[in-house]
TORSEZA-764862 format. One record per atom (N, C-alpha, C, CB): residue in three letters; chain; x, y, z. Coordinates in nm, 2 decimals, always signed. Glycine has a CB too. Layout:
! residues N
   code   unit     east    north       up
    ala      A        X        Y        Z
...
! end
This chain:
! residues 137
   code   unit     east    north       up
    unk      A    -1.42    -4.54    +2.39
    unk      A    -1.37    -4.57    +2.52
    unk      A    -1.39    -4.46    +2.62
    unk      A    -1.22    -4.60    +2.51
    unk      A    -1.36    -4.34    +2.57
    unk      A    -1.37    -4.23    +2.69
    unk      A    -1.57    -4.22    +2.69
    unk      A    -1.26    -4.04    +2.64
    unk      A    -1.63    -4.23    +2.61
    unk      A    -1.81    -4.23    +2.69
    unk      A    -1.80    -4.37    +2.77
    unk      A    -1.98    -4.23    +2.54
    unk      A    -1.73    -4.46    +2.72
    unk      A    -1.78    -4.58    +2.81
    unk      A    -1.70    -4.51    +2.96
    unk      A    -1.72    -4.76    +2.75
    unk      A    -1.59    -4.45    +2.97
    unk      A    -1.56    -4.42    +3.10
    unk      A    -1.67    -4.33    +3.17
    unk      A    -1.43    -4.35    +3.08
    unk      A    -1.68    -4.23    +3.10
    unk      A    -1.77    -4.13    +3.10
    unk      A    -1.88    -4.13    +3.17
    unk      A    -1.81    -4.10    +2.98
    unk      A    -1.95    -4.27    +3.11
    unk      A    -2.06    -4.34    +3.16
    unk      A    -2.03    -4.36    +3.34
    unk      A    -2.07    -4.48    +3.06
    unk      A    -1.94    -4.47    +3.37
    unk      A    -1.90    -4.53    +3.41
    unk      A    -1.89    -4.44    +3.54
    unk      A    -1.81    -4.59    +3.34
    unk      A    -1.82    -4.30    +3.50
    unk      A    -1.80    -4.22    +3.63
    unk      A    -1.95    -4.16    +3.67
    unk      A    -1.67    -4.08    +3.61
    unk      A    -2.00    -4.17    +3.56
    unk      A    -2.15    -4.05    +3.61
    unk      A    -2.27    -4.20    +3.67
    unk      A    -2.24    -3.92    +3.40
    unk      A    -2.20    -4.34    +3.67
    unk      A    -2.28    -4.41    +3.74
    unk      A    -2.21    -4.43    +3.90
    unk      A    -2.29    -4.54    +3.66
    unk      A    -2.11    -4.43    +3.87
    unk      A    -1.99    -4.39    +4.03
    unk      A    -2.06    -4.27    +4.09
    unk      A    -1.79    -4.31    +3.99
    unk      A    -2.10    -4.18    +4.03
    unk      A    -2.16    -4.04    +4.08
    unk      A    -2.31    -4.07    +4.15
    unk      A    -2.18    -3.92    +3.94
    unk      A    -2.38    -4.11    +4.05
    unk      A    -2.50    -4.15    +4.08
    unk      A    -2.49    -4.25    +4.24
    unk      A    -2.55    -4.24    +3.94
    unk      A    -2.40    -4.33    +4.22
    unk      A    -2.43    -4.45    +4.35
    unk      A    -2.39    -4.34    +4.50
    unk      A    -2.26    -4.64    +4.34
    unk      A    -2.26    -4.22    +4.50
    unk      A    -2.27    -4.13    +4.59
    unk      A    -2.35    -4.10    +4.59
    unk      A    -2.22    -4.04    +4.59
    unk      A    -2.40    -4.01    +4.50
    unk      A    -2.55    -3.93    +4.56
    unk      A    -2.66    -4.02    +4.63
    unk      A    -2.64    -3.87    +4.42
    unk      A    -2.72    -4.13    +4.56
    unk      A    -2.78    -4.21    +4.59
    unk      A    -2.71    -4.27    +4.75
    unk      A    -2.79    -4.29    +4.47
    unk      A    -2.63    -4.28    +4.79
    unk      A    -2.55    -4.30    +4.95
    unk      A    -2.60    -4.20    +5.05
    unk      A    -2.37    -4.27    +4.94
    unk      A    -2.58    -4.08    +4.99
    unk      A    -2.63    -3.92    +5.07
    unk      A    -2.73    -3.94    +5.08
    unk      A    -2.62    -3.77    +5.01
    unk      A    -2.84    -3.92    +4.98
    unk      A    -2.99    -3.94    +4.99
    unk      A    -3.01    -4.06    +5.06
    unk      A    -3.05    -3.95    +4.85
    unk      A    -2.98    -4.17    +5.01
    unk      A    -3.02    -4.30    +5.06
    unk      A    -3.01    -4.37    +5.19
    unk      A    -2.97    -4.36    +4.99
    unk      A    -2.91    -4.29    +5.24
    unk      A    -2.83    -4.34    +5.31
    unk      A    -2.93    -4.26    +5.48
    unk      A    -2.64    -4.29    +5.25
    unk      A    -2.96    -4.14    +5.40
    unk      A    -3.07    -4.02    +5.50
    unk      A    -3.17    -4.07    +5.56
    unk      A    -3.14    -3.90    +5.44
    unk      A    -3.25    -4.16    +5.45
    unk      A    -3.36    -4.23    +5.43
    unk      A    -3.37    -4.35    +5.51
    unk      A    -3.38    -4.25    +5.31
    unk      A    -3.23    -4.42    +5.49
    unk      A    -3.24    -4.55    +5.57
    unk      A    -3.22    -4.50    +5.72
    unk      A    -3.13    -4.66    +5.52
    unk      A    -3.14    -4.42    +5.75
    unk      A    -3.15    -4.35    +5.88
    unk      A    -3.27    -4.40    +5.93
    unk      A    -3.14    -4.20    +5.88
    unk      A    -3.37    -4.30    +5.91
    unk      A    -3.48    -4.25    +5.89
    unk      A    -3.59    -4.40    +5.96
    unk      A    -3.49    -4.20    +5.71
    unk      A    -3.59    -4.43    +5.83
    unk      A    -3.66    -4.58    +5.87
    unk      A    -3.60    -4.67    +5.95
    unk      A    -3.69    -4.67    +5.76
    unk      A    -3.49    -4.66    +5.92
    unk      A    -3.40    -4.78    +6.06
    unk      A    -3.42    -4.72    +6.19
    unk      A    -3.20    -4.79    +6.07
    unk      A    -3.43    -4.64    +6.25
    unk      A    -3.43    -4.61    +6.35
    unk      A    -3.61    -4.61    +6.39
    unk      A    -3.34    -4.50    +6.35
    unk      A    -3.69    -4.59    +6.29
    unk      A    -3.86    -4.60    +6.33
    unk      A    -3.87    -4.77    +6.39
    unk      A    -3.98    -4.56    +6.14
    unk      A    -3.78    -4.85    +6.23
    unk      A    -3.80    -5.01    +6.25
    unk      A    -3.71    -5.07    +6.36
    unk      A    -3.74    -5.09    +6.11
    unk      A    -3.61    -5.00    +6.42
    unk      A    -3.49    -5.03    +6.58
    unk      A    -3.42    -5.09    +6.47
    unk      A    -3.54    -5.16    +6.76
    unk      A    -3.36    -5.07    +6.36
    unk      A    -3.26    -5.15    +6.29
    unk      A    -3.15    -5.10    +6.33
    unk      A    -3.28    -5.15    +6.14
    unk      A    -3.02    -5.19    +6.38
    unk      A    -2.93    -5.13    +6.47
    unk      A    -2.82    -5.13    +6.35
    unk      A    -2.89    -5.21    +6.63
    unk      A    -2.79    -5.12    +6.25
    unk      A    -2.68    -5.10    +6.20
    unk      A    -2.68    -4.96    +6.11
    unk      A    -2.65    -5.22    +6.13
    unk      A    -2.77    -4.90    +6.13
    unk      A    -2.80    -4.76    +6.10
    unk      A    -2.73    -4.69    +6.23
    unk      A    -2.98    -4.74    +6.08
    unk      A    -2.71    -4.75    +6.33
    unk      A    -2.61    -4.62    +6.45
    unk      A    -2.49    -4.67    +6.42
    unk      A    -2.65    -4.61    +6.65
    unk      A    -2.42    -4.74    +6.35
    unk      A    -2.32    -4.74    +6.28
    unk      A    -2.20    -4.61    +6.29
    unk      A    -2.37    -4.77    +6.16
    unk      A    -2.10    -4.60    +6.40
    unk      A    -2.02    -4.47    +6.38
    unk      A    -2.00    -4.47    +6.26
    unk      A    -1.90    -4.45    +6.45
    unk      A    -1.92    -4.57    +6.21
    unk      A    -1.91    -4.60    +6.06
    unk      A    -1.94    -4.55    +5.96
    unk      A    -1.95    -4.69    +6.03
    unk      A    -2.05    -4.56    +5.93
    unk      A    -2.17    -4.54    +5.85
    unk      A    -2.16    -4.42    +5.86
    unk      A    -2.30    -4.60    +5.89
    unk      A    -2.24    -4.37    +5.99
    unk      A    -2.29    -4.27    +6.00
    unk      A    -2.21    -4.06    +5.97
    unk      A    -2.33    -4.32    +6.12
    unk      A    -2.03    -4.20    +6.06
    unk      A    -2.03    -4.05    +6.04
    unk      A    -1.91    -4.02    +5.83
    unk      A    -1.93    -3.96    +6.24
    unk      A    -1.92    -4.12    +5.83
    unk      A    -1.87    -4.16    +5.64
    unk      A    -2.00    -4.07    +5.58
    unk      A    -1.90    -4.39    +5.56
    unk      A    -2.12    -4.12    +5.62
    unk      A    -2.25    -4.04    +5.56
    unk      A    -2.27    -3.85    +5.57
    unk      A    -2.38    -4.11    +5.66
    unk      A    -2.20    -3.87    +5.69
    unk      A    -2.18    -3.72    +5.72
    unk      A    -2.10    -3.62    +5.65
    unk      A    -2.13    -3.70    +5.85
    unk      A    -1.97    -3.74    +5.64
    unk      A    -1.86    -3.65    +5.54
    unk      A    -1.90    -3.63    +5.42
    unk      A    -1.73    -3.73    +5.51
    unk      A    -1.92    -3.71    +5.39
    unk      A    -1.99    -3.76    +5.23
    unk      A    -2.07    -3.63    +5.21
    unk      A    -2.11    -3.92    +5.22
    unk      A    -2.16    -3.58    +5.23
    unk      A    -2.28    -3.44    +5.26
    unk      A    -2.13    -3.35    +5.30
    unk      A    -2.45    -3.48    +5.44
    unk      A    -2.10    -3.37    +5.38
    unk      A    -2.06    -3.17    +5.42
    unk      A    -1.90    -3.17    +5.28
    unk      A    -1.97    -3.12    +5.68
    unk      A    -1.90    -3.28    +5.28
    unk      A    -1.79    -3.24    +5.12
    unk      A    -1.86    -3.15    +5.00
    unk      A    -1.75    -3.42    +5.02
    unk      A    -1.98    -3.23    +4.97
    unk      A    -2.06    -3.13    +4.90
    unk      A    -2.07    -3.00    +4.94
    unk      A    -2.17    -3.17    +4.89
    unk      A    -2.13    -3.02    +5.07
    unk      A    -2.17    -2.85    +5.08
    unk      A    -2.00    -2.76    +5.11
    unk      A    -2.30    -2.83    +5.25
    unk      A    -1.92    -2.82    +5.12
    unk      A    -1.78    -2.74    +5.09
    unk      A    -1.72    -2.70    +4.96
    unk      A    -1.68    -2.81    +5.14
    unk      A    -1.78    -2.83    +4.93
    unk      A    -1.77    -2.77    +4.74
    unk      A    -1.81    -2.61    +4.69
    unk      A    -1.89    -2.88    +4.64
    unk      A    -1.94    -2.62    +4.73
    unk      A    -2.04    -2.58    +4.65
    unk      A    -2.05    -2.43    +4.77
    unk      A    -2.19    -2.70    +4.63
    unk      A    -1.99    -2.41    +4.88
    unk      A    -1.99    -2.31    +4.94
    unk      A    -1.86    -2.24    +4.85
    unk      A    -1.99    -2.33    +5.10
    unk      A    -1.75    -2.30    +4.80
    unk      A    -1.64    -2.25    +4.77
    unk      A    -1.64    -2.21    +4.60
    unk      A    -1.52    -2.36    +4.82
    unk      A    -1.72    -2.33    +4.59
    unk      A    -1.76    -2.24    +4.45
    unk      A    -1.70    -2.37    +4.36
    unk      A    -1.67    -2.04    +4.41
    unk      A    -1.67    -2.46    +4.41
    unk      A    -1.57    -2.58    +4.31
    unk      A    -1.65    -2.69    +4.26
    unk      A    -1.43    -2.67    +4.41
    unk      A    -1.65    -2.70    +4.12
    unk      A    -1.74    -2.81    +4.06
    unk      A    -1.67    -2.97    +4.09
    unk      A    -1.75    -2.78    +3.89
    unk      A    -1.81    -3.04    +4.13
    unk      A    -1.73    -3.17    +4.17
    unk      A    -1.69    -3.18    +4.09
    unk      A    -1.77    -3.29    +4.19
    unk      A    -1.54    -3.26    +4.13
    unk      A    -1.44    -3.33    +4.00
    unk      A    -1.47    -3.45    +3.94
    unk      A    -1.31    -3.36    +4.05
    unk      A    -1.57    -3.57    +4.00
    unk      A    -1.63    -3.66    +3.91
    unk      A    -1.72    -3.58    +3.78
    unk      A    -1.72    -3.75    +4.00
    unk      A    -1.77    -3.48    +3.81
    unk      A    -1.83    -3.41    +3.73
    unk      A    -1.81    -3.32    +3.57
    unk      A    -1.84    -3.34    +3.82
    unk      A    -1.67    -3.29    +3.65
    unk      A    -1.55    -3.22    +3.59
    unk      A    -1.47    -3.33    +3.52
    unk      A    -1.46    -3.14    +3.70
    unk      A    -1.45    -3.44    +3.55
    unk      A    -1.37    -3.54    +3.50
    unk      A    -1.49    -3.59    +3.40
    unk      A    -1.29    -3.64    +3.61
    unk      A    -1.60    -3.61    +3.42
    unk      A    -1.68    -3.67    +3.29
    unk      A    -1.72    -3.57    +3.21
    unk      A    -1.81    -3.77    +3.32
    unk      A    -1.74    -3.47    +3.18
    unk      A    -1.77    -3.39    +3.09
    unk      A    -1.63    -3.36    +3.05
    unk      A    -1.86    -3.29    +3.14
    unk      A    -1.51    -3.36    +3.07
    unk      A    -1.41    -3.35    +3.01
    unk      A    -1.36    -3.49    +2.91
    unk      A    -1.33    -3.30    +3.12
    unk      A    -1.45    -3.63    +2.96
    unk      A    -1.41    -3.73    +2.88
    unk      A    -1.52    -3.74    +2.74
    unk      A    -1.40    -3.86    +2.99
    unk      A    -1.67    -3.62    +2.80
    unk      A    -1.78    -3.59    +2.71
    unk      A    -1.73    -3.55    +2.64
    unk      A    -1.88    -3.53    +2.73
    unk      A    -1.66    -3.40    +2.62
    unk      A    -1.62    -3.31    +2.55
    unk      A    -1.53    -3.40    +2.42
    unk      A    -1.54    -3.21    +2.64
    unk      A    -1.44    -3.53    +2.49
    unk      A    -1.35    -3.56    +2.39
    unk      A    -1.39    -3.62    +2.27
    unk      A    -1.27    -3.64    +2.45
    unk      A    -1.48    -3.66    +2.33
    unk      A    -1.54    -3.78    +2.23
    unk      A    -1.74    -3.71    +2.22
    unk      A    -1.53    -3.99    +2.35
    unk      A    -1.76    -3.63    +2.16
    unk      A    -1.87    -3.52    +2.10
    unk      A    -1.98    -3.66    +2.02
    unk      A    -1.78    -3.36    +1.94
    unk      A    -2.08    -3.73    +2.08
    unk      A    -2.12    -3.77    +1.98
    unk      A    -2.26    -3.78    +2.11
    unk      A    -2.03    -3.89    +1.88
    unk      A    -2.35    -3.84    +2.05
    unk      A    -2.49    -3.89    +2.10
    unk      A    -2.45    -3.94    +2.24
    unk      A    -2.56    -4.01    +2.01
    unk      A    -2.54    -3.89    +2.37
    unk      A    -2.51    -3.95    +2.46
    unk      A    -2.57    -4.11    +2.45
    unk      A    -2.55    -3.87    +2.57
    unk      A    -2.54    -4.21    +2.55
    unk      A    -2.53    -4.32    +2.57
    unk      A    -2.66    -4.33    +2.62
    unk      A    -2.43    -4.37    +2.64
    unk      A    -2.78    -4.51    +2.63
    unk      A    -2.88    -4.48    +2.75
    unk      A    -2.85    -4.47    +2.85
    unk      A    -2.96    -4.54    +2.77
    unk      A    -2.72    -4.49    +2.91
    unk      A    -2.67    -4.50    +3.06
    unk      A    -2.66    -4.30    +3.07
    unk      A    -2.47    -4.61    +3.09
    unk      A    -2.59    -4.23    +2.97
    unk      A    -2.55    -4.12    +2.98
    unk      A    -2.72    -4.03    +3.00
    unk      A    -2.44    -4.10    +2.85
    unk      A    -2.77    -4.05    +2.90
    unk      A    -2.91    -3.96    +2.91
    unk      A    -2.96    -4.04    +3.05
    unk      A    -3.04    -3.97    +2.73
    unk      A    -3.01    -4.10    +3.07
    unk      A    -3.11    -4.14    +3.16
    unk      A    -3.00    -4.11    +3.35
    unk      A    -3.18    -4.35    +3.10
    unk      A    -2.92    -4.14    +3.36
    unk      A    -2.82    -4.10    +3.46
    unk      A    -2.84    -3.98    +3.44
    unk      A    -2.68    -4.13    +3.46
    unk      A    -2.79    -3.89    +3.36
    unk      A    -2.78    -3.78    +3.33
    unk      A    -2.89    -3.71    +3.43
    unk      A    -2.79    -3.76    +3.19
    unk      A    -3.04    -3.75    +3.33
    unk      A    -3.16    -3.64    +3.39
    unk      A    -3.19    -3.71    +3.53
    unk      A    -3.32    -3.64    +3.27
    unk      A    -3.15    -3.78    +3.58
    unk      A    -3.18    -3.79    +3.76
    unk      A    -3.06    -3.69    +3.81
    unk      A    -3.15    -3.99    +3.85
    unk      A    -2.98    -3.71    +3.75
    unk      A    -2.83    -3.66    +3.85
    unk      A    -2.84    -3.49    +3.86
    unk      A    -2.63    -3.70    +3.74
    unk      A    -2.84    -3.44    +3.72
    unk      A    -2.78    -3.33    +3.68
    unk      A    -2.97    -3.23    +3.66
    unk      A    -2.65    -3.37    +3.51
    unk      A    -2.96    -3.10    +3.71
    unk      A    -3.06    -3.02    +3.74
    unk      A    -2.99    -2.83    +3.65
    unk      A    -3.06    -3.05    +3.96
    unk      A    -3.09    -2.79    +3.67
    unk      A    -3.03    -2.68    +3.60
    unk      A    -3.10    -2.55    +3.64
    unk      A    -3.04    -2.71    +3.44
    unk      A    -3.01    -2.51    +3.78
    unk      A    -3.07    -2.39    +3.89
    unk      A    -2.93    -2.38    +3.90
    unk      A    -3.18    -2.42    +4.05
    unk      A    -2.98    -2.23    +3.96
    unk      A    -2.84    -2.17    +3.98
    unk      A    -2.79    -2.19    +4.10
    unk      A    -2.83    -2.02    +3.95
    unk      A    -2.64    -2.20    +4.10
    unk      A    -2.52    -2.26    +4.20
    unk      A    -2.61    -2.22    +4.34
    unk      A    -2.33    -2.17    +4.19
    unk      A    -2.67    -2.10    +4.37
    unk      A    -2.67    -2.06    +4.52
    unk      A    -2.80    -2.14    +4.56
    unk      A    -2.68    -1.89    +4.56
    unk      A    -2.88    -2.23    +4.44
    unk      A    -2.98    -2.29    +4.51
    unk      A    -2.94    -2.42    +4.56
    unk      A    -3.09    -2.30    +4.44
    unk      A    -2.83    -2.46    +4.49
    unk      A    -2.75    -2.60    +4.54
    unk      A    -2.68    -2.59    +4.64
    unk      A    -2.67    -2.66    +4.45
    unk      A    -2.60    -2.48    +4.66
    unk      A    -2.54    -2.43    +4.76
    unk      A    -2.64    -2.43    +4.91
    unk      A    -2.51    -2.29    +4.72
    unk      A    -2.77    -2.39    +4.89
    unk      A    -2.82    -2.37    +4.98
    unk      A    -2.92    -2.52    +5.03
    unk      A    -2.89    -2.23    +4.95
    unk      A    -2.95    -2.61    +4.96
    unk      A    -3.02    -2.72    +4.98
    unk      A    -2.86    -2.82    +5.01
    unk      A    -3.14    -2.77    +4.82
    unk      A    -2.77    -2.81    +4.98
    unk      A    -2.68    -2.90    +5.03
    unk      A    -2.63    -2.85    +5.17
    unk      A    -2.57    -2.91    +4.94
    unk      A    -2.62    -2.69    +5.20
    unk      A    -2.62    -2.68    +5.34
    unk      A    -2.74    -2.75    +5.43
    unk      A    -2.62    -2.54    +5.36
    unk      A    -2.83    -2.68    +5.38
    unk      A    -2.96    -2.76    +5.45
    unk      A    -2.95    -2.92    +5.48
    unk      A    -3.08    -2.75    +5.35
    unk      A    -2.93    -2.99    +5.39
    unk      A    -2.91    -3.11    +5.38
    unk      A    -2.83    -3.18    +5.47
    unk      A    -2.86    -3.13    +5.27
    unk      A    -2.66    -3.08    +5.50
    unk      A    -2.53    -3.14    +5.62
    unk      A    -2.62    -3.10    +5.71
    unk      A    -2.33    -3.06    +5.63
    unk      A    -2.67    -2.99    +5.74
    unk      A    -2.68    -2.93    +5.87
    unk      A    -2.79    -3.05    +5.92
    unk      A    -2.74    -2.76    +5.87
    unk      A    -2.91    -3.11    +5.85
    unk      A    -3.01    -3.24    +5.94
    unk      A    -2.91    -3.34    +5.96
    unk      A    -3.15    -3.31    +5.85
    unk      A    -2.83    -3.38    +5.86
    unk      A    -2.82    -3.51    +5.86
    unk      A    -2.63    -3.49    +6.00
    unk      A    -2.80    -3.59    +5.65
    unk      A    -2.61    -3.39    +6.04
    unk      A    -2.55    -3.34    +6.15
    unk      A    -2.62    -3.37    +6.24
    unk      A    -2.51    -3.22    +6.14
    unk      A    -2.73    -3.30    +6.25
    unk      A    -2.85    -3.30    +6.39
    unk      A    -2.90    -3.42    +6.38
    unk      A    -3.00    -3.19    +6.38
    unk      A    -2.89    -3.51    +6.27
    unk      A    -2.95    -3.66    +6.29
    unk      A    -2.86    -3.76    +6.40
    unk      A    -2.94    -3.74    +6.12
    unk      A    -2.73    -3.69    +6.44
    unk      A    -2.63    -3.75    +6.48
    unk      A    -2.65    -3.72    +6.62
    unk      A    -2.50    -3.72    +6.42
    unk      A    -2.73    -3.60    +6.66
    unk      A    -2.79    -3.64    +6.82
    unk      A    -2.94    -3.68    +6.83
    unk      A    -2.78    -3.51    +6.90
    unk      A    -3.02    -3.68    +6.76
    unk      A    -3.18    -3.72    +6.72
    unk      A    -3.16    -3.88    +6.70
    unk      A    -3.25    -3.62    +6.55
    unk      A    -3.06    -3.93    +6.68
    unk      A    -3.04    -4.06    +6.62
    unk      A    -2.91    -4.07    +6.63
    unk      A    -3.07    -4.08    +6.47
    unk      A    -2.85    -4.12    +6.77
    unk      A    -2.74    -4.12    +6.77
    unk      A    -2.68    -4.24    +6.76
    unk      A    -2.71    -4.06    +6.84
    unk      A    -2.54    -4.25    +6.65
    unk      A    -2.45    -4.33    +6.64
    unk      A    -2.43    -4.45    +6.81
    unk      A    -2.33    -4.23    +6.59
    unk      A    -2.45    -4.55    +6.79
    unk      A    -2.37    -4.68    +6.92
    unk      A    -2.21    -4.60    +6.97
    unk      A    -2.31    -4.89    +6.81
    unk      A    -2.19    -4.60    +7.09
    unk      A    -2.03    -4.56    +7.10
    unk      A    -1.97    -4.68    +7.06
    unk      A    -1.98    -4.51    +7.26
    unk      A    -1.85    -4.62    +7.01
    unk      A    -1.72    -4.71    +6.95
    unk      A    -1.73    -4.82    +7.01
    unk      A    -1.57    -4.66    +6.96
    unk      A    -1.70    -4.95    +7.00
    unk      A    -1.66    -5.05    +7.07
    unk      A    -1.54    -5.01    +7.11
    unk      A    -1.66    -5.17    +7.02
    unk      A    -1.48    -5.11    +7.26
    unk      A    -1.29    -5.09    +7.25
    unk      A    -1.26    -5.00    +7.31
    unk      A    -1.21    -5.07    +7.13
    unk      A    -1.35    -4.85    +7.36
    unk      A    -1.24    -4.74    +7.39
    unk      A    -1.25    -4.67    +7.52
    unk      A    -1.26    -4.62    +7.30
    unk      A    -1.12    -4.74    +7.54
    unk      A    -1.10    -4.75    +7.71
    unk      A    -1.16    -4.85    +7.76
    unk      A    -1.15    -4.62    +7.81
    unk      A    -1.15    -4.97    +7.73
    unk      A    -1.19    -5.07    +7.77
    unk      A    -1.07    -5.19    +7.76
    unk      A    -1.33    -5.09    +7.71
    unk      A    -1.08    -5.24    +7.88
    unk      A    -0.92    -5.33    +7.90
    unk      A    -0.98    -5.47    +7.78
    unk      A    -0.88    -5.41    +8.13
    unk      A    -1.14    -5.50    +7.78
    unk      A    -1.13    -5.60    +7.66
    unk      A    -1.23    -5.65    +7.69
    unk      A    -1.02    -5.69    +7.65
    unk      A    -1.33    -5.72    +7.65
    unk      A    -1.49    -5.77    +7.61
    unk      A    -1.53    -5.85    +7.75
    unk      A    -1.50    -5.90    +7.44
    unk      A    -1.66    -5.78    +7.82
    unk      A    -1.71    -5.79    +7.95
    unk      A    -1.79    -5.97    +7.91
    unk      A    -1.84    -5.62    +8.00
    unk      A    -1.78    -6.01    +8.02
    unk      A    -1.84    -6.12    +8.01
    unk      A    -1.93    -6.14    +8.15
    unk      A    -1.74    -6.23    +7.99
    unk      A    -2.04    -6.17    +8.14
    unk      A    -2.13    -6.22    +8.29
    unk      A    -2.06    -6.31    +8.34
    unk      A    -2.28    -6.27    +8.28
    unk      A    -2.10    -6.32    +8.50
    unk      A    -2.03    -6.43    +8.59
    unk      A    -2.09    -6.52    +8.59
    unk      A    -2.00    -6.42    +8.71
    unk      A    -2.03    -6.63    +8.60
    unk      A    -2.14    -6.75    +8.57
    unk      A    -2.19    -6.78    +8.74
    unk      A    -2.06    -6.92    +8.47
! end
């Protein structure tokens, strides 16, 4: 039970990361292709948080806790990782020392910050507006 959890969080992990990365990328191309749900405040600035959480982590020195919570459900249960566990595993998990992660996740908030005037989010609907403009007929 606890590798099937195990599993389970380090595929939870994976779909974040893959959001940060992925999420950069679709930027990226949405905005080349005019795809308008990429200026999404929404989105965009969820995408933003998502990235500078990391790089707060990892400036402070604190191991993610999904991280921390599956190697502590690894530890319990000591046996052969899973194919979900090895193959997740070697995309997710890298083996350089903290200040180089530290320094590619700064790098990382700081574009996808500047993406937010290079590519900027639609303004909110609704604010300061008495209620939805209609043409005169």
């Amino acid at each position: 039970m606890n590798r099937l959890l195990a599993d389970a969080i380090l595929v939870a992990h994976f779909g974040f990361v893959l959001f940060v990365v992925g999420g950069f990328l679709l930027i990226l191309v949405g905005a080349a292709c005019g795809w308008s749900w990429i200026r999404s405040p929404r989105f965009r600035y969820l995408h933003l948080a998502a990235i500078a959480f990391v790089a707060l982590e990892s400036l402070v020195g604190i191991a993610c806790p999904l991280t921390v919570w599956e190697d502590a459900l690894r530890q319990a249960t000591p046996a052969h990782p899973s194919f979900i566990g090895r193959w997740f595993g070697r995309l997710l998990y890298y083996d350089f020392p903290p200040w180089v992660f530290a320094a590619a996740y700064l790098a990382f908030a700081a574009t996808v910050a500047a993406m937010l005037k290079w590519i900027p989010p639609r303004r909110m609907a609704g604010r300061g507006a008495s209620g939805p403009r209609h043409p005169s007929a």
